[in-house]
Each structure stands twice: as C-alpha cells, then as structure tokens.
N, C-alpha and C positions, 0 to 999 in steps of 0.2 A: 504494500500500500504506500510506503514512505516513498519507493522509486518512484511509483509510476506519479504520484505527487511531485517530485522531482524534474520528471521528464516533461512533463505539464507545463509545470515553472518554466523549463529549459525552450521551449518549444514556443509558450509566450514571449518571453526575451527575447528568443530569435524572429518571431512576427515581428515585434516591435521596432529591433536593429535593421529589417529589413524594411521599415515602412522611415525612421528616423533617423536610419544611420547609427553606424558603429562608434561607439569612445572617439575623442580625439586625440587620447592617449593611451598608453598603458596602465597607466595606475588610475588609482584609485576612486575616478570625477565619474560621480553619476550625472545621469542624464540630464536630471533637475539643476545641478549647480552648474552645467552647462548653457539651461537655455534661459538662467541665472547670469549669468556673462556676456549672453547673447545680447539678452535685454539692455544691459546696461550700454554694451558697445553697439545698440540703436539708438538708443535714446541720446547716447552722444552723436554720433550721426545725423540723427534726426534734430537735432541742436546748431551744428554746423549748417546743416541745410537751410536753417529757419535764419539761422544770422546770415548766410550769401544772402537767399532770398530778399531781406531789408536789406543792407547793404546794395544790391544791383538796382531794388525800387528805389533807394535816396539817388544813387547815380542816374538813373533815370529820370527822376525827378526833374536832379540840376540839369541833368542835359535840356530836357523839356524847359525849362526857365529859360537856359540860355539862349537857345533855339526862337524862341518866341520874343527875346529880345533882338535879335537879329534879324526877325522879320519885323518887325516894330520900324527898326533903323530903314531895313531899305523902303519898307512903306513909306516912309516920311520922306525920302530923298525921292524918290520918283511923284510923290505928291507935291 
C-alpha cells in the first residue's frame, strides 16, 4: 500500500514537471519558492516598464510643446 502510494506521488510530480517544468537547479528550490522569485523578478520588470512608459510620454510631451511652438513661429512669419 505504502509503494503504490508512492508511485502515485511519483507519477503526480512527474505530470506536474511535465506541465511546469523541471527545478532550475539541483538542490533543494521547490516549485513554490521558485514562482516566488519569478514574481518578484516581474514585478521588477513590470516596474521598469511602467517608468520607460512615463518617461517616453514626458519626452513626448516636450516634443509635442516644442513642435507646436514651431508651428506657432512659422505661422506668424508667413502671416
């Protein structure tokens, strides 16, 4: 009873590595403190993103400002 319980467990794990993927290492990192890790290195990701993001809209911005002052200019010269 103890094996086939065993083989059970063993037989889940293996569905599992084959649906999530095997360790990233050899010792000792479960699954969990893995997509523990993961998380954290999206969330930092997804942090860098959000700053380009604002960052490229202020550069945008200014360009748009200065853009429309220099159509401003030639407006005025040809008027």
């Amino acid at each position: 009873m103890v094996g086939g319980g065993m083989n059970e467990l063993k037989d889940r794990v293996t569905h599992m590595e084959e649906i999530v993927g095997t360790p990233q290492s050899g010792d000792a990192n479960s699954l969990v403190a893995q997509v523990e890790l993961q998380e954290i290195e999206i969330r930092g990701v997804q942090g860098e993103l959000r700053d380009f993001i604002r960052d490229y809209a202020e550069q945008m911005n200014a360009l748009r400002a200065e853009l429309m002052v220099s159509v401003d200019k030639v407006a005025e010269s040809v008027a």
